[in-house]
C-alpha positions in Angstrom: 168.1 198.4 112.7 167.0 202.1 111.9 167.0 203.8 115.4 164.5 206.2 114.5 162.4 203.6 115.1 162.9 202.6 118.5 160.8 205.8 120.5 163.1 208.5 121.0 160.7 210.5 122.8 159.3 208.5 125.2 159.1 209.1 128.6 158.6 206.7 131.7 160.7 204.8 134.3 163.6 202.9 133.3 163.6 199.1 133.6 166.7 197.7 133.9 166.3 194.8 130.8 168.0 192.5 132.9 165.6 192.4 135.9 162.9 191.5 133.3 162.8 187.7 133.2 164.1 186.0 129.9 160.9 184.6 128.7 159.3 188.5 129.2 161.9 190.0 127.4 162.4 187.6 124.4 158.6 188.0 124.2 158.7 191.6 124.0 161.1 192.3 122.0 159.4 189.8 119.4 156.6 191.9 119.8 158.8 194.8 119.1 160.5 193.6 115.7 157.5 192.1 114.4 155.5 195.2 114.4 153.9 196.8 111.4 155.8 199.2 109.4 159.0 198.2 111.3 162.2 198.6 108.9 165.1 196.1 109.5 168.4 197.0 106.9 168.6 193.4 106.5 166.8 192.1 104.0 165.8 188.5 105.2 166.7 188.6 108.8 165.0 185.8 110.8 163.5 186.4 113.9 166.0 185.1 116.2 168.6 187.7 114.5 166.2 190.6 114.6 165.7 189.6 118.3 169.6 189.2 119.0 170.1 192.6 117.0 167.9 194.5 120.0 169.5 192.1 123.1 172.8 193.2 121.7 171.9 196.9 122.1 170.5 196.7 125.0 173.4 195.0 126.4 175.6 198.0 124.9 173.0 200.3 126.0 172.9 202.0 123.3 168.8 201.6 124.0 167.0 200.8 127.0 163.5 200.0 128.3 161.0 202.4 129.2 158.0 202.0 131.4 154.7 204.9 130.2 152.7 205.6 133.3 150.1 207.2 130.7 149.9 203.9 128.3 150.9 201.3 130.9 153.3 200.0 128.3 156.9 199.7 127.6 158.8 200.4 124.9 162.6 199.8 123.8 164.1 203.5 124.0 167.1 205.1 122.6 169.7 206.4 124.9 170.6 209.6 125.3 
């Protein structure tokens, strides 16, 4: 997954991905790779790999979620 599209700029609190519950997270993160205009390297990745793709770098946090006071949404951020 290009990590230039994952919001590098955003700002917000951190939520730690692993006090969001399972059924939240796997919801967002669908939301997340099934976006318009998203770009996946993998030509013909299912859902369930896309999904894995983003657990996996959350769990290497190599990308975390942010919280925007201003929006009142959250996004998948890279780290820093």
């Amino acid at each position: 997954m290009s990590q230039e599209k994952i919001f590098p700029h955003e700002e917000g609190i951190e939520i730690p991905y692993d006090k969001i519950t399972p059924d939240t997270l796997q919801r967002m993160i669908q939301e997340f790779v099934s976006r318009d205009g998203a770009d996946w390297a993998d030509v013909g990745c299912t859902l369930e790999d896309k999904v894995e793709q983003v657990l996996q770098q959350l769990r290497d946090k190599r990308i975390k979620v942010v919280f925007d006071l201003t929006s009142q949404t959250a996004n998948f951020v890279v780290c820093r």
